[in-house]
C-alpha positions in Angstrom: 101.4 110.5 93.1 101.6 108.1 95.7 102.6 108.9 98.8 103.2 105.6 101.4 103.0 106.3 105.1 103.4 104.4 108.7 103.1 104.8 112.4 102.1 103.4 115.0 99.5 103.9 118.2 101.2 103.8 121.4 99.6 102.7 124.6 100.2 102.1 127.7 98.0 99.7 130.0 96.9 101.8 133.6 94.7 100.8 136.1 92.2 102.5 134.7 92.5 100.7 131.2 94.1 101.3 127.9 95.5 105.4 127.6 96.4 106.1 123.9 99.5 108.6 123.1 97.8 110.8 120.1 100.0 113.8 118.9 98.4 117.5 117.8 100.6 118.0 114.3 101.7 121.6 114.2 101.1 122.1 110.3 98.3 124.3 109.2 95.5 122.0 110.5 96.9 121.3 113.7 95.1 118.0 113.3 95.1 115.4 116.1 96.8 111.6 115.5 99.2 109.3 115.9 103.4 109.5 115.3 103.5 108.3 111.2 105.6 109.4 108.4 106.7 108.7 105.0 108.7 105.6 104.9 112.2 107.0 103.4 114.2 105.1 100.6 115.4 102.0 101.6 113.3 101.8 104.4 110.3 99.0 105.5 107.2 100.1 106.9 108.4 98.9 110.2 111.6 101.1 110.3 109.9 103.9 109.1 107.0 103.3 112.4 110.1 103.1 115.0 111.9 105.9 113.5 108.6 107.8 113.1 108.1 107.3 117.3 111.5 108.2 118.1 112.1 111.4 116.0 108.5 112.8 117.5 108.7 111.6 121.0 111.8 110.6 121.4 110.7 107.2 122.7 112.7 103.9 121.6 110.5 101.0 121.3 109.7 98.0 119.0 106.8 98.2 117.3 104.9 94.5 117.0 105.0 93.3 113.7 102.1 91.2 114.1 99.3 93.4 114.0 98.6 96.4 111.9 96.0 98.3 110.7 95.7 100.5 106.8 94.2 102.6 105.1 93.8 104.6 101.5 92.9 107.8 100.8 93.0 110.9 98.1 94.6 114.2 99.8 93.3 117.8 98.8 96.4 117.6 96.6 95.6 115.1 94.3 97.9 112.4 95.7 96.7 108.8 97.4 98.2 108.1 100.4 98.8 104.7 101.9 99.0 104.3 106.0 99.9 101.3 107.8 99.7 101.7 111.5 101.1 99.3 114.3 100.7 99.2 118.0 103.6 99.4 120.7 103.0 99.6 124.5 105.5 101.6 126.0 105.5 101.5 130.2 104.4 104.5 132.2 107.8 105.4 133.3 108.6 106.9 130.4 108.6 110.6 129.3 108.2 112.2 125.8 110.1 115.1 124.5 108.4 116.2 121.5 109.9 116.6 118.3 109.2 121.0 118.5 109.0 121.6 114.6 106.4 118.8 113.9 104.2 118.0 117.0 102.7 120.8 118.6 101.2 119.1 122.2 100.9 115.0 123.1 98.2 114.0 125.2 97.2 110.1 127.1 93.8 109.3 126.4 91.5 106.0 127.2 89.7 105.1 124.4 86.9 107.0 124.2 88.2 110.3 124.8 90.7 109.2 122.0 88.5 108.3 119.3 86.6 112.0 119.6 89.5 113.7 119.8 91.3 112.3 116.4 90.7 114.7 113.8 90.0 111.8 110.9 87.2 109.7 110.5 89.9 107.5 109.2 92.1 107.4 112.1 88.6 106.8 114.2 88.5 103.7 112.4 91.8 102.4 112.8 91.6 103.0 116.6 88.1 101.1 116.6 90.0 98.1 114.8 93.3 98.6 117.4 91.2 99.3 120.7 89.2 95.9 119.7 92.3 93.6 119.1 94.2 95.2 122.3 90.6 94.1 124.4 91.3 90.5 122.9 
């Protein structure tokens, strides 16, 4: 079965560079990433990255539709999964309230700290690929 995600990394740009907002899931792996979903019926990958954002940070922003990232892979479970990520800077005035049932913890990291923290080699990746066009 194939199961189609998206998302999107959200950064904000600081004196001290880029900071990257990953989230700590709070399923069984507790694994470290970015807000992403399954895109619902009806839905395209861009409304299922805003709505992704706002249901686990509750942060309203546009994601730019100009640059994304993706990736393919087999879960334990037998099923493929298909990601697309997006980028969106979101200004430092603005807080997060985490969505509790889903996101266990959020943290700001520059990139460095933010690639080794990422659970996935995959997600590693993408952030190599995002960091790199956001340097641009």
């Amino acid at each position: 079965m194939l199961e189609i995600t998206s998302g999107a990394v959200v950064y904000q740009k600081t004196a001290e560079g880029i900071k990257y907002l990953l989230l700590q899931s709070t399923n069984k792996g507790q694994f470290w990433g970015f807000p992403k979903g399954h895109v619902e019926s009806g839905e395209t990958l861009l409304e299922t990255a805003e709505r992704e954002i706002l249901e686990e940070t509750q942060l309203s922003l546009t994601v730019n539709p100009k640059f994304s990232v993706y990736t393919e892979y087999d879960l334990p479970n037998g099923n493929r999964k298909q990601m697309t990520l997006y980028t969106t800077k979101v200004s430092s005035d603005q807080s997060i309230k985490l969505q509790a049932e889903e996101i266990k913890n959020a943290v700001w990291l520059g990139y460095s700290a933010a690639r080794e923290k990422l659970t996935y080699d995959n997600l590693k990746q993408l952030l190599d690929q995002i960091n790199e066009e956001l340097q641009n």
